[in-house]
N, C-alpha and C positions, 0 to 999 in steps of 0.2 A: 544338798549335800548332807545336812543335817538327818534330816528324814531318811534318804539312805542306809547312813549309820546304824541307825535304832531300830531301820526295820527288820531287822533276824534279830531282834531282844526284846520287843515290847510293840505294840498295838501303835500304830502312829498317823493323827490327821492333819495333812497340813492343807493351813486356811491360807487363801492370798485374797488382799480388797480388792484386785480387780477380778474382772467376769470371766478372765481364763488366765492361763497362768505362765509365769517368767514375760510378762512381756517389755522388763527393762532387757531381759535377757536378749529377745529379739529386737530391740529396738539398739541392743549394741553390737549387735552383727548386721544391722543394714546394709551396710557399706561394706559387708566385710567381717566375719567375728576375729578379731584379733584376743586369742584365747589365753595365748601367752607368750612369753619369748622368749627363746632360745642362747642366751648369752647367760655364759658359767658364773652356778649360782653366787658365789659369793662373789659376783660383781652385781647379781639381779638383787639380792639381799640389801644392798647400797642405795637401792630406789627408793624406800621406804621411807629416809630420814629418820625424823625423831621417831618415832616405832617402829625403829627395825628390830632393838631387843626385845620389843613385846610381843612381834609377829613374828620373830624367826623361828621358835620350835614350831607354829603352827606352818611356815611354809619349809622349812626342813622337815617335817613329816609327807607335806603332797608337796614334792617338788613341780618346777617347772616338766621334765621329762615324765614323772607321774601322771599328770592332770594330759600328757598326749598321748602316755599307755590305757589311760581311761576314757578317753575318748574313743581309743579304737576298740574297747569292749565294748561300745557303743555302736560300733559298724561307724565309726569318721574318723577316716584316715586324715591326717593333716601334712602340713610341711611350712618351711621356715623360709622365710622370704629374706632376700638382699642384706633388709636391714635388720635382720635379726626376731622378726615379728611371726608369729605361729599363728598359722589360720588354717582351719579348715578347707579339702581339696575343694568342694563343694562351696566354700567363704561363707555360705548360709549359713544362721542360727537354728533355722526354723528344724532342719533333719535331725542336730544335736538333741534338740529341747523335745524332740515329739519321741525320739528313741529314749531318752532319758526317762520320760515320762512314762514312757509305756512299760521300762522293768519297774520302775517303780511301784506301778499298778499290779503287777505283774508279782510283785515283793510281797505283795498288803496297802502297800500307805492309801488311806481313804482321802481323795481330796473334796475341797471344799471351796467353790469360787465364790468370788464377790462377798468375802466375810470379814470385816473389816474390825480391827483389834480393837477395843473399845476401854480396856484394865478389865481389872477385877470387881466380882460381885460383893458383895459385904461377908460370905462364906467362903470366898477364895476361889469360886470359879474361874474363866476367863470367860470373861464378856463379847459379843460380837453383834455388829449392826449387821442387817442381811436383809435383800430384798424382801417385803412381807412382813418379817416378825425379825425379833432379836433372839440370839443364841446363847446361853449357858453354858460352858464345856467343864468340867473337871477334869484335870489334869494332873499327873503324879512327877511328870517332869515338863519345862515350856521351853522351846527355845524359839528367839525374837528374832527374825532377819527382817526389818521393818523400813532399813534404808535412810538414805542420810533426808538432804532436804533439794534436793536438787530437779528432780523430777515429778512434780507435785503430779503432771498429768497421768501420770504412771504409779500412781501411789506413795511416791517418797516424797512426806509433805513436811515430816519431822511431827504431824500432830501426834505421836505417841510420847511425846516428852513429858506433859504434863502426868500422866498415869505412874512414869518410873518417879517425877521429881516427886510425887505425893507419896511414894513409898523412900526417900531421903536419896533415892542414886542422883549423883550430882551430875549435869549435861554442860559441856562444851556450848557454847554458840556457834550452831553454822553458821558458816564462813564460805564463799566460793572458791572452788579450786576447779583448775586447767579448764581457765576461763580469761574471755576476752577483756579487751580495757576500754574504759572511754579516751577519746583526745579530742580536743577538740578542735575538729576542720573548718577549713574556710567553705564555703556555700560555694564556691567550685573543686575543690572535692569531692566534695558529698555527692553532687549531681553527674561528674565527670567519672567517678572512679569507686563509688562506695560499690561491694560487689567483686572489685578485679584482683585477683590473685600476684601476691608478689613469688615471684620462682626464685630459689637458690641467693637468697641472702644468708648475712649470716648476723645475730641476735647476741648482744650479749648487756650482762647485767651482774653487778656485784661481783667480779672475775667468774663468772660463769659464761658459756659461749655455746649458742647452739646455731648451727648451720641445717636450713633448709626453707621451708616457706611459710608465708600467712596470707590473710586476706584484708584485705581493707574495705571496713562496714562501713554505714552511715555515719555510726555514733564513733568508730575507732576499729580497733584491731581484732583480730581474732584468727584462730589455726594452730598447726601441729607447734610450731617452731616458738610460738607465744605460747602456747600452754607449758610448754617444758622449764617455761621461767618463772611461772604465773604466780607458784608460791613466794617467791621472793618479791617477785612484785606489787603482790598484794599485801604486803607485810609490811613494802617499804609507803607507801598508798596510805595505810593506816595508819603509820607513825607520824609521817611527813607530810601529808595531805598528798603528795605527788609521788612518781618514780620516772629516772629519766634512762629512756631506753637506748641502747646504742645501737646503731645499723649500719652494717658494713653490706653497701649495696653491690660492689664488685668484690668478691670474693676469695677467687681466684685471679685474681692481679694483685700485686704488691703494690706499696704504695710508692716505691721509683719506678716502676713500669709502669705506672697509672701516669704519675707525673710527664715523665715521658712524652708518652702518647698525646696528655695533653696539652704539651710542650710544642706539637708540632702546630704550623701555619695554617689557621684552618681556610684563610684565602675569603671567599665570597661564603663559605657555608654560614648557616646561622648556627650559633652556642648549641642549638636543640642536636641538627645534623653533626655538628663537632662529636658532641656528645654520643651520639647512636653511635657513629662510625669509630671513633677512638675507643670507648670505655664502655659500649655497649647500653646505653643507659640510655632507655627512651619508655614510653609509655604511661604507665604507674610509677615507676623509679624515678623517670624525669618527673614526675608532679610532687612524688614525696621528698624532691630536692627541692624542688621549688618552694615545698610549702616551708619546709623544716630550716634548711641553709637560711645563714644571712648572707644577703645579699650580698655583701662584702667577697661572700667566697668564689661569686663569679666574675670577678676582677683578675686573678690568675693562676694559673695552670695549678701552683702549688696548693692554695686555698680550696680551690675546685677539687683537688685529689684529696687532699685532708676530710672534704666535708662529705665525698663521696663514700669515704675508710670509717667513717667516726661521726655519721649523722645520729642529733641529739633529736629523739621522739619524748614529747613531754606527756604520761600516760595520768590519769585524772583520777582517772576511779577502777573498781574492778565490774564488770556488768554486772547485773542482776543474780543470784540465786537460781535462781528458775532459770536463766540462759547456762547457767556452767554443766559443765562434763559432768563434775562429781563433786563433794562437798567436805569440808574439813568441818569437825566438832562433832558433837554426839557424846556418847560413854565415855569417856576415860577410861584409861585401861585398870589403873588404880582400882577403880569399883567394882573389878574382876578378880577369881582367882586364876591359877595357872589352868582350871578349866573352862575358863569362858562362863564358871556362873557368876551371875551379881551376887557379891558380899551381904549384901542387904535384903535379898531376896532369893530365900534356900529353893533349891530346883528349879528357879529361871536362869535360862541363858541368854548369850548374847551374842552375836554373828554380823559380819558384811559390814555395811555402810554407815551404818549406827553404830559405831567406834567410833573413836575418834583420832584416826590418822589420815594418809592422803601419800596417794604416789603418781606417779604421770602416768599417761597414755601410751601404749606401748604393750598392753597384756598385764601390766602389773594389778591393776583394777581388780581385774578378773579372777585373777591370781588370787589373791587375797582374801575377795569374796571366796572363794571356792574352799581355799584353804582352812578359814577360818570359821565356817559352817560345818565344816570336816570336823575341826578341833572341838567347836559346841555339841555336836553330835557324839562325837564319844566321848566329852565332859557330861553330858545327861546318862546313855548309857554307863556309866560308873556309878553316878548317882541313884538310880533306876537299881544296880548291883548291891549298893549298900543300905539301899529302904528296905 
């Protein structure tokens, strides 16, 4: 987006350390590129949390409906799905990132594969590791989209921290975000069920409540419906050593229709058939009752509906870094002006995942990233104006 920008103002090369280029881009359209999402912006604006003041002139400039009229100057049409989630008709990344690439080329921008940022030379080049020999660039303006620390295998390792800390910009510690948790299961768990998808519960934590699904790992949790809480949970994880998750595994039953139901004779069936046929609860859900209830709550109908409405998940840890979605820490915004350069460092910028904020899964990622690469690219262009 950067490059973009600058290219109708000035000469522009952009270097990526891997051997061809965006491929966090396509490895977040796998499934699917979920580009962005369709719900009015000043409710999208609210995703953000604590940097929605620092990022909202940047995504008030490329809004949500922007970034889908840019795409179709791309030739990719898109459309808005159920839940509000904007994807491409085609859901590939691969058509976006190869048309993208080609005005680009098409623009000027000279790219550069497998050139890996290294800092500065002792005259203020920028430095680069590259198969064969190392590279020298001079440059009159830089902008850094280098990535948090979450995708090491894709280049986002966070090893550029060292290069900004030695020029005084001060870095956040990555942190995971919209990521899974540990718990720890019983060894029939783990073998019975790590892998099986829990469908249409509903999740909540610190008055927060999301309804939809997760999956149940080896180690613990993980999915859409836990990532949407993850920042909380990981916050409460590091205060407390623990966070205790709540799971309402019938959702759509209230809890005197639960009762109810469980109220009636079950005759010869056993608690398990009780259970499938009254409250629908058999599978995954019957083990995660099993594992999580005390046992006391299978004694009667009342206890049983309660623990069914208001089962306590006791979450450990947050996974690894390198397993999470995307990453919290990085730049401060502080260390920025309102154009995205570092304070510290006249004519470099700063873009994407190497900030330091964090929003959920849902397009907002992407969002952000795009937006905020936008914003650095005509923060360099002005600057590039005024030299």
């Amino acid at each position: 987006m950067a490059a973009e920008r600058l290219a109708p103002v000035a000469e522009v090369h952009l270097f990526d350390a891997m051997p061809s280029l965006g491929r966090k881009f396509l490895l977040a359209g796998k499934s699917g590129l979920n580009i962005t999402h369709g719900e009015e912006l000043d409710i999208f604006l609210t995703r953000f949390g604590a940097a929605r003041e620092q990022l909202e002139p940047a995504l008030r400039a490329f809004t949500p409906h922007d970034i889908r009229s840019w795409t179709a100057e791309l030739g990719i049409e898109t459309f808005q799905g159920s839940s509000g989630r904007v994807f491409p008709v085609m859901m590939k990344a691969s058509p976006l990132l190869r048309a993208w690439l080609r005005r680009l080329g098409e623009s000027g921008v000279i790219f550069h594969a497998w050139h890996r940022w290294q800092g500065w030379t002792e005259d203020g080049a920028l430095r680069f590791s590259a198969p064969g020999s190392d590279l020298a660039f001079m440059a009159d303006a830089t902008v850094l989209a280098l990535g948090g620390a979450s995708w090491p295998r894709l280049g986002a390792d966070g090893s550029w921290t060292p290069f900004l800390s030695a020029r005084g910009v001060e870095i956040a510690p990555f942190r995971p975000s919209n990521c899974g948790f540990d718990v720890a299961w019983s060894e029939h768990m783990k073998e019975r069920f790590a892998g099986a998808p829990v469908k249409s519960v509903t999740l909540g934590f610190a008055g927060e409540s999301v309804k939809g699904d997760f999956v149940v790992t080896e180690n613990g949790i993980e999915g859409s419906a836990v990532y949407a809480l993850s920042a909380a949970l990981r916050d409460a994880t590091e205060r407390d050593g623990y966070a205790t998750l709540s799971l309402d595994l019938a959702p759509d039953m209230d809890l005197v229709r639960l009762e109810t139901a469980l109220a009636t004779p079950r005759g010869k069936n056993s608690i398990a058939n009780h259970l499938r046929k009254k409250a629908h609860i058999d599978g995954v859900k019957a083990a995660l009752l099993r594992e999580a209830a005390d046992k006391a709550a299978f004694e009667n109908p009342s206890s049983l509906a309660r623990a069914i409405k208001r089962l306590s998940l006791r979450l450990e840890r947050p996974r690894p870094i390198t397993e999470a979605i995307s990453a919290v820490g990085g730049i401060p915004f502080g260390e920025l002006d309102e154009g995205f350069m570092l304070k510290k460092c006249p004519g470099v910028f700063a873009a994407g995942e190497m900030l330091d904020w964090e929003a959920p899964t849902g397009g907002y990622l992407i969002s952000a990233c795009l937006a905020t690469g936008r914003a650095a690219g005509d923060g360099a262009a002005r600057w590039l104006r005024r030299s």
